[in-house]
MARVO-102204 format. One record per residue (C-alpha): residue number from 1; x, y, z. Coordinates in Angstrom, 2 decimals. Example, Ala and Ser with C-alpha at 12.3 -4.5 7.8 and 13.67 -1.06 7.14 Angstrom:
<recs>
+------+---------+---------+---------+
| resi |      c1 |      c2 |      c3 |
+------+---------+---------+---------+
|    1 |   12.30 |   -4.50 |    7.80 |
|    2 |   13.67 |   -1.06 |    7.14 |
+------+---------+---------+---------+
</recs>
This chain:
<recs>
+------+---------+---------+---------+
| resi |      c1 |      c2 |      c3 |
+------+---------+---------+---------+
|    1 |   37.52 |   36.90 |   37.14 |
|    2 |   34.01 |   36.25 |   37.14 |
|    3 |   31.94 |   33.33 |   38.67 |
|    4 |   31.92 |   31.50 |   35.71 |
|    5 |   34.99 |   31.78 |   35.00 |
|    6 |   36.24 |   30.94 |   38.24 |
|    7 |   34.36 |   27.68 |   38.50 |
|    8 |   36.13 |   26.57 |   34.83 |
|    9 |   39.36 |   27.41 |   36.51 |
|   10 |   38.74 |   25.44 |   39.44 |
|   11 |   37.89 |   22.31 |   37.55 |
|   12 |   40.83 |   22.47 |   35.13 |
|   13 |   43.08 |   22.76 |   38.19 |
|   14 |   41.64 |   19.64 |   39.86 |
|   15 |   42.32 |   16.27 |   38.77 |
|   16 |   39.16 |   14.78 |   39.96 |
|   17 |   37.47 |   17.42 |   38.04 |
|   18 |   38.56 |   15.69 |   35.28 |
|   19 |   38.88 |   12.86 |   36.21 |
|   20 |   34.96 |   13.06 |   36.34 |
|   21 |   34.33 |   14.78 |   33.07 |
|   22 |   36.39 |   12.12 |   31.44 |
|   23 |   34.23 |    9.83 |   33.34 |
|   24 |   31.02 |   11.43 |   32.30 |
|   25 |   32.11 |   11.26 |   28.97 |
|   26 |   32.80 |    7.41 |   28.72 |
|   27 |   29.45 |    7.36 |   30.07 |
|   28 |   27.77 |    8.63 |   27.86 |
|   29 |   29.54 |    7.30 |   24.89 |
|   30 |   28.42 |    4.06 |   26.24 |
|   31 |   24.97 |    5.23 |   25.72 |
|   32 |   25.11 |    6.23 |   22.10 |
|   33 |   24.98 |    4.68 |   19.04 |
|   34 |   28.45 |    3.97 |   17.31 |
|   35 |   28.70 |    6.62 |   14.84 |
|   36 |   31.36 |    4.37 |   12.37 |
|   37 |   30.02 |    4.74 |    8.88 |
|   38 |   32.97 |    2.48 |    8.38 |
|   39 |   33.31 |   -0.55 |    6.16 |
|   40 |   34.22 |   -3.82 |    7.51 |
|   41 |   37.03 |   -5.81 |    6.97 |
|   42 |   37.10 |   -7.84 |    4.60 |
|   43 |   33.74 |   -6.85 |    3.53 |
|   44 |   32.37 |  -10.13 |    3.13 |
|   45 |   32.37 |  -12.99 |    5.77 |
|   46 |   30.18 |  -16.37 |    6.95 |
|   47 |   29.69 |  -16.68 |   10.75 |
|   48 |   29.26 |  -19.96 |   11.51 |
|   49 |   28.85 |  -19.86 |   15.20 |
|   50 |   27.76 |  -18.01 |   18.18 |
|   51 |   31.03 |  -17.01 |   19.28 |
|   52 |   31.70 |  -15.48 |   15.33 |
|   53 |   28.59 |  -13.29 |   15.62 |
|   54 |   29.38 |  -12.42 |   19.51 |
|   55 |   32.72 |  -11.07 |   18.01 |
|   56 |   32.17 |   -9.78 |   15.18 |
|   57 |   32.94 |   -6.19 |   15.95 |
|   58 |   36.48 |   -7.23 |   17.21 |
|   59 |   37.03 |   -9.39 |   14.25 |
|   60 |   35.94 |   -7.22 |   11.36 |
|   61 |   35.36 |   -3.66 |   12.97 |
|   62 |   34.49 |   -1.09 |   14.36 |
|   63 |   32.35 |   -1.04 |   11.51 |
|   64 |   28.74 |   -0.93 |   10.14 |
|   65 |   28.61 |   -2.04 |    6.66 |
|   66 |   29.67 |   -5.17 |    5.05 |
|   67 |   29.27 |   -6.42 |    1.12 |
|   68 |   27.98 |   -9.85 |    1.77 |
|   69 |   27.03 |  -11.64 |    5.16 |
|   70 |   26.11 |  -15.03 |    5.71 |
|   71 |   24.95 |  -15.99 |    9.02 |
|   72 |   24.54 |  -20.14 |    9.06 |
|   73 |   25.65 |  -22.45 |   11.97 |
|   74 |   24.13 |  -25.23 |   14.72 |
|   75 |   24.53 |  -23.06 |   17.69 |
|   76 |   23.72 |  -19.74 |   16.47 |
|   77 |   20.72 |  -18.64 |   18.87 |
|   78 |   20.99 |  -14.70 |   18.22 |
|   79 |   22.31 |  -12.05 |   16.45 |
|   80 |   23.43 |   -9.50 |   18.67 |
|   81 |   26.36 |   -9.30 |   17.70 |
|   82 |   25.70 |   -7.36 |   14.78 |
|   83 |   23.46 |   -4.82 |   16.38 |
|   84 |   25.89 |   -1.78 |   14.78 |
|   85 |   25.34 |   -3.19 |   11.18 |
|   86 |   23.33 |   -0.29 |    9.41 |
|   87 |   23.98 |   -1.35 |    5.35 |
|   88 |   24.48 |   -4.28 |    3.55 |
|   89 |   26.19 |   -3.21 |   -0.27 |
|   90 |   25.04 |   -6.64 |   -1.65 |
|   91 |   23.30 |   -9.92 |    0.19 |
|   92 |   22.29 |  -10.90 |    3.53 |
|   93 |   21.90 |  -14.68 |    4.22 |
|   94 |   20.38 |  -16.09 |    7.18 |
|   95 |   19.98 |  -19.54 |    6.98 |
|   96 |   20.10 |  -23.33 |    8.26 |
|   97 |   20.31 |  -21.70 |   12.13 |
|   98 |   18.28 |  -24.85 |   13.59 |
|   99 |   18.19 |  -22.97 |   17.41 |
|  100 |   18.40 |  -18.97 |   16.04 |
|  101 |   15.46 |  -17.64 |   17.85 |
|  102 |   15.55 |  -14.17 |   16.97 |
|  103 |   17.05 |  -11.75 |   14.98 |
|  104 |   16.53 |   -7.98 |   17.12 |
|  105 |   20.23 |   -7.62 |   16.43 |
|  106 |   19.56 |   -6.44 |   12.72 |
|  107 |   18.15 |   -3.48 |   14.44 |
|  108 |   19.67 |   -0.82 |   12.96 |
|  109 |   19.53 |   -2.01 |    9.20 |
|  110 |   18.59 |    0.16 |    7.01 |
|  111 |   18.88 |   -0.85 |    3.45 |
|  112 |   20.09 |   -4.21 |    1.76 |
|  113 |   21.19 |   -3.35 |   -2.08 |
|  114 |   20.76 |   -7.12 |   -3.28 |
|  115 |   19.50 |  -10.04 |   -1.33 |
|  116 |   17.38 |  -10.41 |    1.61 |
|  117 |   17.30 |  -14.61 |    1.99 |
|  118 |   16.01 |  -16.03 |    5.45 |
|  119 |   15.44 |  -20.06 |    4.78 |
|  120 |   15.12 |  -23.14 |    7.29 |
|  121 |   15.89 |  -21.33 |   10.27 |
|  122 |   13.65 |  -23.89 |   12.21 |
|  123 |   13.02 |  -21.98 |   16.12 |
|  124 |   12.89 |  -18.25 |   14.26 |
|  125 |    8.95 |  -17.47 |   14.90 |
|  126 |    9.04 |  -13.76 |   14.28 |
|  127 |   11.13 |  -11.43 |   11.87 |
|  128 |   10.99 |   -8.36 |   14.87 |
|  129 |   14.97 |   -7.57 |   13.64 |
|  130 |   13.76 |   -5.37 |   10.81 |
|  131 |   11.90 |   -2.43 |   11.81 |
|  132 |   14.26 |    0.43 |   10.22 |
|  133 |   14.93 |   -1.57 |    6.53 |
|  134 |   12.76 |    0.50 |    3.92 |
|  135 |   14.10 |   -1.39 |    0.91 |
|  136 |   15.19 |   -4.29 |   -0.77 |
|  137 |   17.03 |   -3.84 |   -4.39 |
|  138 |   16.59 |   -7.79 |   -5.63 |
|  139 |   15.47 |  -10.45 |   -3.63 |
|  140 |   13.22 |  -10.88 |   -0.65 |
|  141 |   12.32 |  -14.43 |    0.05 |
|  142 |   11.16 |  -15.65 |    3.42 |
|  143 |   10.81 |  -19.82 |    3.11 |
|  144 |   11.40 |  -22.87 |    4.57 |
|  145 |   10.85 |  -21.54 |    8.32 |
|  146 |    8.85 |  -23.81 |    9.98 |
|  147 |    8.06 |  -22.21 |   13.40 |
|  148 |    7.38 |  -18.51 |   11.67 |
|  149 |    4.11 |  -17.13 |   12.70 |
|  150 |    4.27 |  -13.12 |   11.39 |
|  151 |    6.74 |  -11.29 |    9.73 |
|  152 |    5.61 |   -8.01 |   11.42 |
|  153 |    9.13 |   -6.66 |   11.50 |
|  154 |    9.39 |   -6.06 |    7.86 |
|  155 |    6.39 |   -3.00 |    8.17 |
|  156 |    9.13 |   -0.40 |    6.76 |
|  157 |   10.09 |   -2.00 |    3.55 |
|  158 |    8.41 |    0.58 |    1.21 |
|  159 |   10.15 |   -1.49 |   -2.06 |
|  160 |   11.28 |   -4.50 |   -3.31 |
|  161 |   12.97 |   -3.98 |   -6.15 |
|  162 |   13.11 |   -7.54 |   -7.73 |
|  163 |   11.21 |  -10.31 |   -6.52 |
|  164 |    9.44 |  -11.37 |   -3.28 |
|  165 |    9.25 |  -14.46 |   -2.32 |
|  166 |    7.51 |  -16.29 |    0.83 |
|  167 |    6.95 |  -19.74 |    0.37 |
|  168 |    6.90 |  -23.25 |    2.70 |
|  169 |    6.49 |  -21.36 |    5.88 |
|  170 |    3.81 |  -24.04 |    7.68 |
|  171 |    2.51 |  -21.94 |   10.64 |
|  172 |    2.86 |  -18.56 |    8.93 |
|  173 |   -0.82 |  -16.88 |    9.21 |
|  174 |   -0.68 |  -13.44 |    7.31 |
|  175 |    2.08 |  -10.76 |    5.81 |
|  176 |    0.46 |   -7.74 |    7.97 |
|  177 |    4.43 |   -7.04 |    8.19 |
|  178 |    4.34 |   -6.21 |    4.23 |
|  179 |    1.72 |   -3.22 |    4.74 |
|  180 |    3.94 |   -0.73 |    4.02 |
|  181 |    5.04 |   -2.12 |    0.70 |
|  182 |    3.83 |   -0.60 |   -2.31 |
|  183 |    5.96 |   -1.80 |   -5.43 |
|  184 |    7.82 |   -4.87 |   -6.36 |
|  185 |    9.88 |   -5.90 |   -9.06 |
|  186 |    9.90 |   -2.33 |  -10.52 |
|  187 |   13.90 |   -2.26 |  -10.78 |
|  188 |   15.44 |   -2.12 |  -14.29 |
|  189 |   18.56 |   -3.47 |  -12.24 |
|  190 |   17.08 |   -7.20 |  -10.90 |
|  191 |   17.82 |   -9.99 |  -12.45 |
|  192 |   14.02 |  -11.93 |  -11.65 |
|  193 |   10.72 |  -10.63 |  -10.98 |
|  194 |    7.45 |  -12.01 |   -9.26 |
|  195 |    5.72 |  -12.30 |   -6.61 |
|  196 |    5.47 |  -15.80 |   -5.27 |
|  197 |    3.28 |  -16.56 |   -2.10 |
|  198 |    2.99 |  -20.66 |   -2.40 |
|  199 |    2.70 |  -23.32 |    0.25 |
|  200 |    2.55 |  -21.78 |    2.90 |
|  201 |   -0.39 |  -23.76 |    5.03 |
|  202 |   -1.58 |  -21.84 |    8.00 |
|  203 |   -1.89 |  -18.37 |    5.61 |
|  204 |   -5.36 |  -16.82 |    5.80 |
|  205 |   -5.32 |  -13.64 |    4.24 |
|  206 |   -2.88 |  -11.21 |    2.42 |
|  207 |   -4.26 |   -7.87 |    3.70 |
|  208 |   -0.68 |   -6.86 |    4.42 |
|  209 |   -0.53 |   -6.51 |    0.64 |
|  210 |   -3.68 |   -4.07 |    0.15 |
|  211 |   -0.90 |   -1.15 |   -0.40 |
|  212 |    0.86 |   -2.66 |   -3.49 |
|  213 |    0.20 |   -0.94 |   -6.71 |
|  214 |    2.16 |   -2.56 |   -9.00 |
|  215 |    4.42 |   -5.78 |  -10.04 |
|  216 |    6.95 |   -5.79 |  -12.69 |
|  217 |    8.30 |   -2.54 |  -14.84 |
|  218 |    6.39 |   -0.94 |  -17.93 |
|  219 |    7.06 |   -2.80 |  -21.49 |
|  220 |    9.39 |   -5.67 |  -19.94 |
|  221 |    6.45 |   -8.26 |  -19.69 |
|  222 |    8.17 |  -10.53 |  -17.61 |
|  223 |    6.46 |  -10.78 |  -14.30 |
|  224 |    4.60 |  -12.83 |  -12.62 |
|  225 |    2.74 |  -12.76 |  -10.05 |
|  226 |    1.59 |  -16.48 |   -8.08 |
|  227 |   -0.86 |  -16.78 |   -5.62 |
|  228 |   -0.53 |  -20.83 |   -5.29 |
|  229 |   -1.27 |  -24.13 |   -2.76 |
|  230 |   -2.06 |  -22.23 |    0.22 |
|  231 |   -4.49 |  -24.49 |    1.48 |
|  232 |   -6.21 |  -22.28 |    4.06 |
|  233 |   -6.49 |  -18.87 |    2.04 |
|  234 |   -9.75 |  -18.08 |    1.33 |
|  235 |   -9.46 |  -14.21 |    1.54 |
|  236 |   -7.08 |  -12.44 |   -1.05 |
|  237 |   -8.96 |   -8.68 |   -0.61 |
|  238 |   -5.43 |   -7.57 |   -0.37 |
|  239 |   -4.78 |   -8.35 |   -4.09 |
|  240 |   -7.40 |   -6.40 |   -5.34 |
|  241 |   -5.34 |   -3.51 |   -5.95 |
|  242 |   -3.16 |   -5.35 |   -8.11 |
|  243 |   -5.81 |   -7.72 |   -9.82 |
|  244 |   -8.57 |   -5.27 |  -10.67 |
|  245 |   -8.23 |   -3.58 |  -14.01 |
|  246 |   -8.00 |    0.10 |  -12.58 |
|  247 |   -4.64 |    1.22 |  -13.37 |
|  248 |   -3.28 |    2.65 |   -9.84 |
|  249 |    0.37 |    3.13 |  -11.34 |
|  250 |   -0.43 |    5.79 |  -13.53 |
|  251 |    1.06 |    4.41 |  -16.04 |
|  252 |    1.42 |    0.64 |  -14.55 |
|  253 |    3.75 |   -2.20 |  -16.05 |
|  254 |    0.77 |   -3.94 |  -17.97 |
|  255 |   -0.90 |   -3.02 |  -20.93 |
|  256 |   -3.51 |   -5.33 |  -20.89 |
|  257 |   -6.77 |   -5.87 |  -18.67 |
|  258 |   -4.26 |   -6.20 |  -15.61 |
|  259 |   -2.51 |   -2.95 |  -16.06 |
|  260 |   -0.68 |   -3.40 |  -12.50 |
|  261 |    1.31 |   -6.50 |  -13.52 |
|  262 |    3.63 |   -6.25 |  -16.05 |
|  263 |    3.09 |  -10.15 |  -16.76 |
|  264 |    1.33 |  -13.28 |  -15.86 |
|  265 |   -0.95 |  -14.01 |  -13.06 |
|  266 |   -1.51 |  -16.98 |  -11.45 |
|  267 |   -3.84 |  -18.09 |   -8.99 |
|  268 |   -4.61 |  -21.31 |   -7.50 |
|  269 |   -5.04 |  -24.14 |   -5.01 |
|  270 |   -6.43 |  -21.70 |   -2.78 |
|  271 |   -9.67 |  -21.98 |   -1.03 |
|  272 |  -12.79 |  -20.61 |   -2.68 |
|  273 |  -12.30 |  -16.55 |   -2.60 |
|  274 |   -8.99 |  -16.88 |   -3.64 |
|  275 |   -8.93 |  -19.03 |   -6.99 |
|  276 |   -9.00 |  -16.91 |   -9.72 |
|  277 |   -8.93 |  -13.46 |  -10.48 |
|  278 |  -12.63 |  -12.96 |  -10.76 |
|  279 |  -13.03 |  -14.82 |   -7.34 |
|  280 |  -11.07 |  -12.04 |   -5.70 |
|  281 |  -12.59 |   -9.37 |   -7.89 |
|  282 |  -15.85 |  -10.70 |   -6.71 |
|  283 |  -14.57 |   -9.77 |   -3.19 |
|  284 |  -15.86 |   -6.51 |   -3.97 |
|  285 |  -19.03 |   -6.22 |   -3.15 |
|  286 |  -20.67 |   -3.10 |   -4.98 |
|  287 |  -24.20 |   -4.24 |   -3.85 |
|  288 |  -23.51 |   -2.60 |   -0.66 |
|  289 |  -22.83 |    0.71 |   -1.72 |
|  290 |  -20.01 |    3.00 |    0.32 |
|  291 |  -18.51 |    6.03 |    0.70 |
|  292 |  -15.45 |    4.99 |   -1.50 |
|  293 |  -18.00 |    5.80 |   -4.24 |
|  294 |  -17.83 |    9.60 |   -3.60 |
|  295 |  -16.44 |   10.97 |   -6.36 |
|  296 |  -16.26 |   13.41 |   -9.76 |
|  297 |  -18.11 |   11.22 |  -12.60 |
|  298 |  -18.51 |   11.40 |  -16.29 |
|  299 |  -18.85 |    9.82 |  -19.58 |
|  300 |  -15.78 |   10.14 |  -21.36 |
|  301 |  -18.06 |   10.98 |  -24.57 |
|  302 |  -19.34 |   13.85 |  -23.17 |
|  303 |  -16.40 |   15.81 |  -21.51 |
|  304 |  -16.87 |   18.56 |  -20.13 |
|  305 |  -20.09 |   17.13 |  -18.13 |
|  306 |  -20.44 |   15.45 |  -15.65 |
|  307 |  -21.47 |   14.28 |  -11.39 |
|  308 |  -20.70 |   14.77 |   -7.92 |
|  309 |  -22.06 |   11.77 |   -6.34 |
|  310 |  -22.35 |   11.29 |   -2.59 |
|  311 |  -23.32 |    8.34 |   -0.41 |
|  312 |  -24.16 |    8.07 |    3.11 |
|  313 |  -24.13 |    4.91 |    3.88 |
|  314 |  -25.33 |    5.54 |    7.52 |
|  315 |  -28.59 |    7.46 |    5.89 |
|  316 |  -28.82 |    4.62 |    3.16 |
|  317 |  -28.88 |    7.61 |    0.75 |
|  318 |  -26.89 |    8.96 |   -2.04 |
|  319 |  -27.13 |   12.58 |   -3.58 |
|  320 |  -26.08 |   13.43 |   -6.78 |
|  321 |  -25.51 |   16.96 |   -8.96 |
|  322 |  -25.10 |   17.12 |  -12.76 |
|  323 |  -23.61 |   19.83 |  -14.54 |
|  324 |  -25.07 |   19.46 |  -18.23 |
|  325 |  -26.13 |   22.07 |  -20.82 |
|  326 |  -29.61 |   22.83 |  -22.07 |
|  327 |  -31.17 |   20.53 |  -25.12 |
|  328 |  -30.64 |   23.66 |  -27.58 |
|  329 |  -28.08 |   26.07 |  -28.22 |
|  330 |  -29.02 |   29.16 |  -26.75 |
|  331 |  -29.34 |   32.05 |  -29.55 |
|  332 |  -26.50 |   34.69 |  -30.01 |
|  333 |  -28.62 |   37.22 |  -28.43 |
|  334 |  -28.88 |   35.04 |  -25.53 |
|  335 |  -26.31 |   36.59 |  -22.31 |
|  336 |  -25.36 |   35.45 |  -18.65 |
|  337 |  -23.57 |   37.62 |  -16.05 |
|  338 |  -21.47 |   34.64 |  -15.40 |
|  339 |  -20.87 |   31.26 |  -17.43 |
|  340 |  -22.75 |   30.11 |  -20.16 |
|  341 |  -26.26 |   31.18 |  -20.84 |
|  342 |  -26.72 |   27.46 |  -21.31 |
|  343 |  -25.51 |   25.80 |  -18.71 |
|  344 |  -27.82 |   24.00 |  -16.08 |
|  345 |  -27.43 |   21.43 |  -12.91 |
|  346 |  -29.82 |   18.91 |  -11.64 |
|  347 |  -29.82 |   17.56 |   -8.35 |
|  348 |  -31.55 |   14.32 |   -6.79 |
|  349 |  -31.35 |   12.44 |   -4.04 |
|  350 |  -32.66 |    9.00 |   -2.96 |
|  351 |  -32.70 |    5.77 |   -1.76 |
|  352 |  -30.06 |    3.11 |   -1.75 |
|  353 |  -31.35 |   -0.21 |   -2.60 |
|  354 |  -28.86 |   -3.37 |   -3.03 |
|  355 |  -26.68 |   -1.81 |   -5.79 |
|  356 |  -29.32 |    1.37 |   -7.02 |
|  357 |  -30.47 |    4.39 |   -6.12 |
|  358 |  -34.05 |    5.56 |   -7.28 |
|  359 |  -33.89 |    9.50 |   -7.06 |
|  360 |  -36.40 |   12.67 |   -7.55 |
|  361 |  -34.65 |   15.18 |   -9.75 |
|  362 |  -35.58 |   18.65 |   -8.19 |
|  363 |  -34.83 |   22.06 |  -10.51 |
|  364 |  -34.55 |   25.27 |   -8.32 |
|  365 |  -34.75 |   28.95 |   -9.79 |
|  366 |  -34.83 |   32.49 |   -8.64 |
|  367 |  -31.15 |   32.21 |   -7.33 |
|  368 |  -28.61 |   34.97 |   -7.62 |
|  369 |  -25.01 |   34.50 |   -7.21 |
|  370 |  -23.80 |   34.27 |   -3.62 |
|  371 |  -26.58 |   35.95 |   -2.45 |
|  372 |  -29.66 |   35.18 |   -0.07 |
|  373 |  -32.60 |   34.83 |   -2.40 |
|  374 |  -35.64 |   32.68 |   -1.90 |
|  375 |  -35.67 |   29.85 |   -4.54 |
|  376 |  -38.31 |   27.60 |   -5.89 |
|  377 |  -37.92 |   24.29 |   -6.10 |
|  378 |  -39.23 |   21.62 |   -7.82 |
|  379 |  -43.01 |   20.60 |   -6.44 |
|  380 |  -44.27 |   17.96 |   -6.44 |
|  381 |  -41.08 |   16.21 |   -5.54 |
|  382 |  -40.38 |   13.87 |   -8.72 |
|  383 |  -42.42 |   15.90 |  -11.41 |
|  384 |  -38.91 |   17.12 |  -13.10 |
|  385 |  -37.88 |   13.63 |  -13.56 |
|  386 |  -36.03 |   10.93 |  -12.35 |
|  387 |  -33.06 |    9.00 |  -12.11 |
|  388 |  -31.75 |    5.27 |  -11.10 |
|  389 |  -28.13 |    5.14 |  -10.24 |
|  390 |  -26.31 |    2.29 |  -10.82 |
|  391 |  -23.13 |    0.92 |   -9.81 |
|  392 |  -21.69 |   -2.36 |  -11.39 |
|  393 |  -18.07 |   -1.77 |   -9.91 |
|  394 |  -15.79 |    0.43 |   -7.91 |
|  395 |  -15.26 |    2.53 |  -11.20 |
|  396 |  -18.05 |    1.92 |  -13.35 |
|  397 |  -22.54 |    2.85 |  -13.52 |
|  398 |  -24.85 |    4.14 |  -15.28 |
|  399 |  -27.02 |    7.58 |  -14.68 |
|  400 |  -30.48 |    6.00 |  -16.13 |
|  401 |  -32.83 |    9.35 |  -16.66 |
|  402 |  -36.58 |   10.31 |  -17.79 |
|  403 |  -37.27 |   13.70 |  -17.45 |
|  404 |  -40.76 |   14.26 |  -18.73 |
|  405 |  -40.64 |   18.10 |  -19.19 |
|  406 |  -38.44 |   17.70 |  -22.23 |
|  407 |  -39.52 |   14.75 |  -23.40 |
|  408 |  -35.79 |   12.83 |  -22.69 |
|  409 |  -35.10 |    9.36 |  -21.92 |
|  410 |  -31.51 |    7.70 |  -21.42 |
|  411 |  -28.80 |    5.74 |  -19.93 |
|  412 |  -25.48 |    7.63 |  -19.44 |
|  413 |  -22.23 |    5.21 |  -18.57 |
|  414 |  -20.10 |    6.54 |  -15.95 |
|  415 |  -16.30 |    6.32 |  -14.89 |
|  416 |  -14.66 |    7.95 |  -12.50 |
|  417 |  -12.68 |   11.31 |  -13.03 |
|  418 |   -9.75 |   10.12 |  -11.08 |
|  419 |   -8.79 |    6.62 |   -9.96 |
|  420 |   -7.65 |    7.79 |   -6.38 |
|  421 |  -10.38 |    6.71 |   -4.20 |
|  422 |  -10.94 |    3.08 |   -6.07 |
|  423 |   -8.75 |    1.12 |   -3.52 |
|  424 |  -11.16 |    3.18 |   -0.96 |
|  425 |  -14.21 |    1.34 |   -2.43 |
|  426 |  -12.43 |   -1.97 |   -2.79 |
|  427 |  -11.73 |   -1.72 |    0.61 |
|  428 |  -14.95 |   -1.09 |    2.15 |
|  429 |  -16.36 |   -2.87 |   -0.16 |
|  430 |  -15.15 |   -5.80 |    0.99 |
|  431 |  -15.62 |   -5.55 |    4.57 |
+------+---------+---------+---------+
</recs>
């Protein structure tokens, strides 16, 4: 028999061998996670007390999942008792707990299909019981809790399927807790959606929104989106994304100048910054041009043209290149190597001043292709032409040229390429 062999044998034989593997194994059982995946039974059930949630594993388990759950009584002060709870199939109601001051024991929820409704739970300050739920199918809606100052435990929720709803919370500041959330009301399957942020009196600022790229579903019109009576709001940069009339859905629920909403918007009752949908637009301030401006950009007239634009915002200069043909059709005799024979690029670079760039074009020759060659360039700087850059909004300017040598003046609009790096500009734009 060999040694290992012979130490197996020896601890089969004894009993406190086992008795100390079966105690090593209770052990650390005690240390894992319950591994149920188990309805409860029945699936639906009110606590009304302390001593019903303290239970609730010996009066509906060993389970983890339960239909509908409502959690409302005087003397409920936690909710430990539910720690194991991973799903909810339907609706989750936590509500009128006067001395509930915390909910950590929702720990391990994942996903609620329905309803997420916390209301008039008056010592709850902090919604810390959330951090593994990624999604809510219907309803969110966070009022009526007087004593709530954040609701950083929500920063999974990626979606809310219906409608979200935070309204009458007096002390509440900001919704950094939602920045993880980037869609609401985009379910076929809710029966309401909007996005309601109302009354709530100590609220700031909804930066915890800036990641939301659309409200509502495409065609259904029935949205809304209300932004009302918060009396100390006065910065709403985090709406911009859904406000601005860049479509970041690709395609988004509107088809109107609000393509993100797929319905009304209404703002007001705010403080100045946050009354309108061109106050928050105006948020945005282009004058002080940023990096979110680096980009592809063209006129949409003339595909198949276009810039590279680049700001340093550090150097409080922008370069730009333009790919653009020659003013004539080269003749058929007329060959290149590689590309068109009439292809050319102009470069310039500049100044930034407030919202404009004055530039020198510069023209360089005697290149070759990938190869070390000693090129002329454009002297006296500014004696090609020159250009003033423009920029009126995170996705719109004009190229203004005169370029002497041929005898061309003009004013080219510009869009962006590809909407990715808006929010980017909104963002720092703001700052």
């Amino acid at each position: 028999m060999n040694s290992q062999a012979h130490f197996l044998h020896k601890w089969r034989k004894s009993p406190a061998g086992l008795f100390l593997i079966f105690t090593l194994l209770a052990f650390i059982m005690t240390l894992s996670p319950p591994l149920w995946a188990a309805d409860c039974n029945p699936l639906s059930m009110a606590l009304h007390t302390q001593a019903a949630v303290d239970s609730f594993q010996d009066t509906y388990g060993p389970c983890d999942r339960v239909l509908s759950l409502y959690v409302e009584g005087a003397d409920i002060n936690n909710l430990d008792g539910l720690s194991a709870l991973t799903g909810v199939g339907s609706s989750l109601y936590i509500q009128n707990n006067p001395v509930l001051g915390n909910i950590d024991g929702l720990s391990a929820l994942t996903n609620v299909t329905r309803n997420l409704w916390i209301q008039n739970n008056d010592s709850l300050t902090a919604l810390d019981g959330f951090p593994a739920l990624t999604n809510v199918g219907h309803l969110l809606a966070i009022f009526e809790n007087d004593a709530l100052t954040n609701i950083n435990g929500l920063s999974a929720i990626k979606v809310v399927g219906g409608s979200l709803v935070i309204r009458d919370n007096a002390l509440l500041t900001g919704v950094d807790g939602l920045s993880a959330l980037t869609s609401v009301a985009g379910s076929e399957m809710a029966d309401q959606r909007f996005l309601h942020i109302e009354n709530n009196a100590a609220l700031t600022n909804l930066d915890g929104l800036s990641s939301v790229t659309s409200v509502g579903i495409q065609g259904s019109g029935n949205a809304v989106v209300l932004i009302n009576n918060n009396h100390a709001l006065s910065d709403c940069k985090g709406m911009l994304r859904v406000v601005d009339p860049w479509d970041d859905a690709e395609p988004g629920p509107g088809g109107g100048v609000i393509p993100d909403v797929g319905g009304e918007v209404i703002i007001g009752g705010n403080l100045v910054g946050c009354n309108s949908i061109a106050e928050i637009l105006e948020s945005t301030n282009v004058s002080r041009l940023n990096a979110g401006l680096n980009d592809a950009w063209y006129n949409p007239v003339t595909s198949g043209q276009g810039f590279f634009i680049t700001v340093f915002p550090d150097l409080g200069a922008v370069s730009l290149a333009w790919f653009t043909y020659d003013t004539e059709l080269p003749g058929d005799d007329a060959t290149a190597n590689l590309g068109d024979p009439g292809h050319r690029w102009l470069t310039a670079v500049g100044p930034i001043v407030d919202n404009q760039v004055f530039m020198d074009i510069e023209l360089t020759s005697g290149g070759l292709f990938d190869t070390a060659t000693e090129i002329q360039r454009t002297d006296p700087p500014g004696s090609d032409g020159t250009i003033i850059l423009t920029f009126t909004s995170c996705n719109s300017g004009t190229v203004e040229y005169d370029i002497p040598s041929i005898n061309r003046q003009g004013t080219v609009p510009i869009r962006r390429v590809a909407n990715d790096n808006i929010a980017l500009c909104e963002v720092l734009g703001a700052d």
